[in-house]
C-alpha positions in Angstrom: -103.0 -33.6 43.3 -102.0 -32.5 39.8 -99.9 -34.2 38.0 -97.4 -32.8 35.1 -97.9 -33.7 31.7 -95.3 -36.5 30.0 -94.9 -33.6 27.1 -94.1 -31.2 30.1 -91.4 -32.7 31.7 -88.0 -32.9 30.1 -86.8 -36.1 28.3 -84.5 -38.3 29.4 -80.6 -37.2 28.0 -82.2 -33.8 26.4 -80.1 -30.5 26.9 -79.6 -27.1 25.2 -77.9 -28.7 22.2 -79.7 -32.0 21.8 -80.7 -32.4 18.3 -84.4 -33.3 18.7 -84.9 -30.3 21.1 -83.9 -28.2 18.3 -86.2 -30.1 15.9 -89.8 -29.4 18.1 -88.2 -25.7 18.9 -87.9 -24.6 15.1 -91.3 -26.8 14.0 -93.1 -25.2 17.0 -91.8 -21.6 15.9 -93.3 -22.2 12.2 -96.5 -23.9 13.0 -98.6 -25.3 16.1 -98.6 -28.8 16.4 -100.9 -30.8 18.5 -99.1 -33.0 21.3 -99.1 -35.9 19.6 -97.8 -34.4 16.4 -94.5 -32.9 18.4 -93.9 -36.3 20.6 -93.1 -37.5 17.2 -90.6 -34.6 16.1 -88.9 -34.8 18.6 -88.3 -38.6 18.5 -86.7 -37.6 15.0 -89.5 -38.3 12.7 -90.6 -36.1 10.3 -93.8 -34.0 10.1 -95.1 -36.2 6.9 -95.1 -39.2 9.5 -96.9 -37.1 12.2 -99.4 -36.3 9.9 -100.0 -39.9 8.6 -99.9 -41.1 12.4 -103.5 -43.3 11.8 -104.4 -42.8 15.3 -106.9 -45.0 17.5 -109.6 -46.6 15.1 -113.0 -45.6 15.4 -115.3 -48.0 17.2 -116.9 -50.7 16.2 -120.3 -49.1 16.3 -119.3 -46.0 14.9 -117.8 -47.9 11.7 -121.3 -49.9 11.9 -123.4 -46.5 11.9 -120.8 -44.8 9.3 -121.8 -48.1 6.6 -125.3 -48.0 7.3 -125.3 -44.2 6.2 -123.3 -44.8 3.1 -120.7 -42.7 4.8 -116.9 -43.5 4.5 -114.2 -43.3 7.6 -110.7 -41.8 5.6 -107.3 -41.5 7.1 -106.0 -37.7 7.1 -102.7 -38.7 5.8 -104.1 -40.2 2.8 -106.4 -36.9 1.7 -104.9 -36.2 -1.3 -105.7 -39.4 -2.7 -109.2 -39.2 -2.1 -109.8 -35.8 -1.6 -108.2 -35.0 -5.1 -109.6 -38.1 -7.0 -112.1 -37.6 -9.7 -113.8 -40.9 -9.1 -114.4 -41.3 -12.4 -114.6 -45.3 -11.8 -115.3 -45.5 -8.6 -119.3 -46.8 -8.3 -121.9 -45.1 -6.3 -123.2 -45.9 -3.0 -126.7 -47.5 -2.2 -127.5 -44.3 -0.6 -126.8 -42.6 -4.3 -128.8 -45.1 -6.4 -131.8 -44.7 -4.1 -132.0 -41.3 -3.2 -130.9 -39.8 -6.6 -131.4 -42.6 -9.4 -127.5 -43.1 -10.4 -126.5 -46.6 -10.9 -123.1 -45.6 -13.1 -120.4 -43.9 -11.9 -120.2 -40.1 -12.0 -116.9 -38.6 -12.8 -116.3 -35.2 -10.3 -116.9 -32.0 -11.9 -113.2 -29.8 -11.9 -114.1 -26.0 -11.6 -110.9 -25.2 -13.0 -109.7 -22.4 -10.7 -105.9 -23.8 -10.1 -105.9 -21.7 -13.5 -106.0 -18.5 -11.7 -103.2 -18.0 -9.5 -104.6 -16.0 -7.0 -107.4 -19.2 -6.3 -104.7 -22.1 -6.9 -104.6 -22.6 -3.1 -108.4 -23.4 -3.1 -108.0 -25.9 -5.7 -105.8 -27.7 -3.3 -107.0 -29.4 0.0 -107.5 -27.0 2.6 -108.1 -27.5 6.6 -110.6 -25.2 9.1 -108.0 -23.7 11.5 -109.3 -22.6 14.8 -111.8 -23.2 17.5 -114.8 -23.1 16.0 -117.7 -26.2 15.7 -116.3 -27.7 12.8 -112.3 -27.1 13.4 -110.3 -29.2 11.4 -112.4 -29.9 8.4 -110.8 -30.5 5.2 -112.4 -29.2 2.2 -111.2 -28.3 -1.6 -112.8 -26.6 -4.5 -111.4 -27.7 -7.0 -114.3 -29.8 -8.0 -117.4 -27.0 -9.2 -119.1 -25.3 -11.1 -117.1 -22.3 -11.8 -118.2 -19.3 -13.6 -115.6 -17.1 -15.2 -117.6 -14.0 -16.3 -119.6 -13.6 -12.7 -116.6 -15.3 -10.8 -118.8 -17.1 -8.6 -118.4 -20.7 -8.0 -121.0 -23.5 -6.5 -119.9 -26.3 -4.5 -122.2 -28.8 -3.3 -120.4 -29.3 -0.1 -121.8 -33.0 0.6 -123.0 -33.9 -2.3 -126.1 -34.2 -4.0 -128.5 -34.8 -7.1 -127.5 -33.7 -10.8 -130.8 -33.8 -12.4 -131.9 -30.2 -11.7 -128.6 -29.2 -13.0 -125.3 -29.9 -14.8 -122.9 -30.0 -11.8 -123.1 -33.2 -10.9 -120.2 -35.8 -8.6 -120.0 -33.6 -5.7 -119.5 -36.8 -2.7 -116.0 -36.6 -1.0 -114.8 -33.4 -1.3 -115.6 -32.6 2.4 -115.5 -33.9 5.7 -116.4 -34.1 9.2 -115.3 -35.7 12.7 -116.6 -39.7 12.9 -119.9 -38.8 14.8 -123.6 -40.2 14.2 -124.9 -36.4 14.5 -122.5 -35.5 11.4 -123.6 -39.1 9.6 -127.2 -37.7 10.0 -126.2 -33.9 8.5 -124.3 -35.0 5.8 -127.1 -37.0 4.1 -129.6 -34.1 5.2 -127.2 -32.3 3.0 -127.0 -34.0 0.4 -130.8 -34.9 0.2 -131.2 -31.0 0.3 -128.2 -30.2 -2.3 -126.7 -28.1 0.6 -124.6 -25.7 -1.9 -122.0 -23.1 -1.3 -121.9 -20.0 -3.5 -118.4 -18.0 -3.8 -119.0 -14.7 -5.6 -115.1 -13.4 -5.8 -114.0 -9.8 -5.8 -112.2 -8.7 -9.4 -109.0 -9.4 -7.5 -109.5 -12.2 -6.4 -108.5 -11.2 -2.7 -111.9 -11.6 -1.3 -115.3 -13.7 -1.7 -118.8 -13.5 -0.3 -120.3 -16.9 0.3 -123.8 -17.8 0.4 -125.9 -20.8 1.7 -128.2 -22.1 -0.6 -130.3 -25.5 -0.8 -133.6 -27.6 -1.2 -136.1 -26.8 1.8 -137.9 -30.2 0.3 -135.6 -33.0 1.0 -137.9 -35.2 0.9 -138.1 -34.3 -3.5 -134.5 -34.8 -3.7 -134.4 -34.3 -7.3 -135.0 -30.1 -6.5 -131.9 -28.0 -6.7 -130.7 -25.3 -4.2 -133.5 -22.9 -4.8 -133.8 -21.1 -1.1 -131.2 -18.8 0.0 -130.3 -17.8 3.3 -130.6 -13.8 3.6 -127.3 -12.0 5.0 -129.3 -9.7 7.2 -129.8 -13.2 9.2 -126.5 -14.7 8.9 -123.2 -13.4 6.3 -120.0 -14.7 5.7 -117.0 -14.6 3.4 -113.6 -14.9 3.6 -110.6 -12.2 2.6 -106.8 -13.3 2.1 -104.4 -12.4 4.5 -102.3 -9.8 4.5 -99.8 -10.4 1.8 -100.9 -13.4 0.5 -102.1 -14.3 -3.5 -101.8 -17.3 -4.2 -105.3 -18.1 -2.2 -103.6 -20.5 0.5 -104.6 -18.6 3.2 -108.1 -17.2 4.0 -109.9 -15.4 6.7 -113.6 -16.5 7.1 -115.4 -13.9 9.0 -118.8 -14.6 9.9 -121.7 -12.1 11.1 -125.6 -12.5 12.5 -128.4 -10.5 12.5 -126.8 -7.9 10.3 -124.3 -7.5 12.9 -119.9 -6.9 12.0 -118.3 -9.3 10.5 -115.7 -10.6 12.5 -112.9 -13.7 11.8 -113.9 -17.3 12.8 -111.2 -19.3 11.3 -108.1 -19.0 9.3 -108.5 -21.7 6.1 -104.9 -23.3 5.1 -103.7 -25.1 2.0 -102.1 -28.2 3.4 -102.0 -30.1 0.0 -101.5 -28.5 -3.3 -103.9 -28.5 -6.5 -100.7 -30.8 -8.0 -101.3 -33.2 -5.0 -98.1 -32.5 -3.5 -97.3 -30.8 0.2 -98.9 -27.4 0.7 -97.1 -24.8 2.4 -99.3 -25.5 5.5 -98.7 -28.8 5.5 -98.2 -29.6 8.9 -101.7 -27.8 10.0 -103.0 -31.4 8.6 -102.2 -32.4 12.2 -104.9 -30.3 13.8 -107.4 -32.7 11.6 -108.5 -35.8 13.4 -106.6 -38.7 12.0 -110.0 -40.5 11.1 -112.5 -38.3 9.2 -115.9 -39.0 7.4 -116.8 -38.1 4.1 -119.6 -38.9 1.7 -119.4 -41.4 -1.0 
């Protein structure tokens, strides 16, 4: 036999003119919510505290494997703090002083592009909306190398070593779901100085991105020197329609030199001041534990 969902049957005392009912209608109408996020509307509290809603805790083990890999577990609620820091006191990890020689702190790079209005949504914290593999990531670039006369900008998207080059503090601008498989890519990454390129169109309304990294992560020291060819795999991202003020993207992704076609829609859910994006409630759709480099 099936059974109804709780969120499917009607509350106790709730009519036509209840207050709360006419809370989840207009939040629902603006922006989709998971289940969890709209239980808590419509109890009367607001969509800051069904954001911050912490969630279950990750398991014991997973915390255990997460700290072994020099990986930290982060509450979504709390993004902007960490997300938006430049950790310019914050000491590095054991996996940073082994694998890349830096014993001092590292203060983040800032790329600077919350000075052009059409990118100040990307300088923000943005989430992955969709159904894709990595749905619900939160990203921002506002820490990067940024250059203004080709206006491309590198990210090293998990971090990596600053040797080779002179964008350095890249750990913590990007997570992932608690996992072991993710614990295990993101240090791959970083060993590999897995780096996005964003080569922006004079308008600023579009951007091909490329992959580029170190096919030698064993010499972690090497920067991003192979590229992936777009013939094999191309994306890049456009605004959509009627938006610039960059805070919301369509990434469209193609392979084997085949049509690009839309696999997620990126929104700013925090702003490049730290305070709430326009798509703030979207946070929601994040898991409400997330891992992240350090």
């Amino acid at each position: 036999k099936f059974r109804s969902s709780p969120l499917s049957r009607p509350l106790a005392g709730w009519n036509g003119s209840h207050p709360a009912r006419a809370r989840v209608r207009a939040m629902m109408c603006c922006s989709a919510l998971s289940p969890e996020a709209v239980r808590l509307l419509a109890t009367g509290r607001s969509r800051k505290a069904a954001v911050e809603e912490v969630g279950d805790p990750p398991s014991a083990f997973a915390s255990c494997v997460a700290s072994c890999c020099c990986i930290e577990l982060r509450n979504r609620g709390t993004v902007a703090d960490w997300m938006m820091s430049p950790m310019a006191d914050v000491p590095p990890s054991l996996f940073r002083r082994l694998c890349f020689c830096q014993c001092s702190p590292q203060e983040r790079t800032e790329s600077h592009i919350d000075m052009i209005p059409q990118l100040k949504g990307l300088a923000g914290v943005t989430i992955q909306s969709g159904d894709h593999s990595t749905a619900g990531s939160l990203q921002t670039l506002r820490w990067g190398d940024y250059d203004e006369e080709t206006r491309s900008l590198q990210m090293k998207v998990f971090g990596g070593h600053s040797i080779c080059n002179s964008y350095g503090g890249a750990s913590g601008q990007w997570s992932e779901p608690v996992s072991g498989t993710w614990c295990f890519l993101m240090n791959l990454g970083r060993l590999g100085n897995y780096t996005y390129r964003f080569d922006f169109s004079e308008d600023f309304q579009q951007a091909d991105i490329a992959i580029t990294l170190n096919a030698l992560p064993c010499i972690p020291c090497l920067p991003a020197w192979c590229s992936l060819p777009s013939r094999c795999v191309k994306y890049d991202m456009v605004q959509t329609e009627g938006k610039k003020d960059g805070t919301a993207w369509e990434r469209r992704s193609s392979a084997c030199g085949g049509e690009l076609k839309p696999t997620y829609i990126l929104y700013t859910v925090v702003t490049a001041d730290g305070d709430e994006g326009p798509y703030y409630s979207k946070l929601a759709e994040a898991p409400a534990q997330v891992m992240m480099t350090k």
